[in-house]
C-alpha positions in Angstrom: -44.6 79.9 18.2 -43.8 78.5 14.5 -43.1 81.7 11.8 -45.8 82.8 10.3 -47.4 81.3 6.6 -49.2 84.5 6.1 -50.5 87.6 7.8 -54.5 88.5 7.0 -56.1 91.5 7.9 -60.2 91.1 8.5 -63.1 93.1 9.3 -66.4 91.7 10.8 -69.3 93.2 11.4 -72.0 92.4 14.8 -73.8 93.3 17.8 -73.0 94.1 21.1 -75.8 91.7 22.9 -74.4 91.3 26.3 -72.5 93.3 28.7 -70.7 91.6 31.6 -68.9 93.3 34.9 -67.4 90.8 36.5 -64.1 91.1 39.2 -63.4 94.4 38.2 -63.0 93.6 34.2 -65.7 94.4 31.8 -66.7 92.2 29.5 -69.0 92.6 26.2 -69.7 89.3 24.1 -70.5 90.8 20.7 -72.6 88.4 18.1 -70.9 87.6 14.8 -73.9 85.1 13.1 -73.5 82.1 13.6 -70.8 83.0 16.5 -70.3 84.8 19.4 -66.7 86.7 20.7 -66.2 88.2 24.2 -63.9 90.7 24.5 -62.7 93.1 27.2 -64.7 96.6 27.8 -61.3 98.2 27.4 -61.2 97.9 23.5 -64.3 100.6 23.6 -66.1 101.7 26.8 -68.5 103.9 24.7 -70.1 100.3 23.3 -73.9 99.6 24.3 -75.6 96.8 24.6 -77.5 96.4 21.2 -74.9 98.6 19.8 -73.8 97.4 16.4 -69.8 96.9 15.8 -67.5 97.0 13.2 -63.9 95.2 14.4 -60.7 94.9 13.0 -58.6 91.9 13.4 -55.1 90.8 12.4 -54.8 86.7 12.0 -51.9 84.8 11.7 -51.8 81.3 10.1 -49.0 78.8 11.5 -50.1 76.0 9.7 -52.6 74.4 7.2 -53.4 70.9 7.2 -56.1 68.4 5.3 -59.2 68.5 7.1 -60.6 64.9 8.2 -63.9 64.1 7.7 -65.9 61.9 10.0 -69.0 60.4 8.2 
């Protein structure tokens, strides 16, 4: 993996709106408007469905490039 450009910390806010158990893993896809995230049970089993969230995230940006537009 390429070093690093910068390290971000974010916080989003959402909804728990589905809760999935599935071989033995629990799942809950949590909606972020306008996208959704799944994410394993095991970050917090005392989530419910409807539940609203607040997660912490650490990002790390490896590159930055020109975006190309397609008309």
């Amino acid at each position: 993996m390429p070093q690093p450009l910068s390290s971000q910390q974010l916080m989003f806010q959402g909804e728990v709106i589905k809760i999935i158990d599935g071989g033995g893993t629990k799942m809950m896809k949590i909606n972020l408007q306008p996208c959704t995230i799944d994410l394993t049970m095991s970050m917090s089993e005392e989530l419910h469905l409807g539940d609203p969230v607040t997660m912490e995230a650490r990002v790390m940006i490896t590159r930055v490039e020109p975006a190309v537009f397609i008309d």
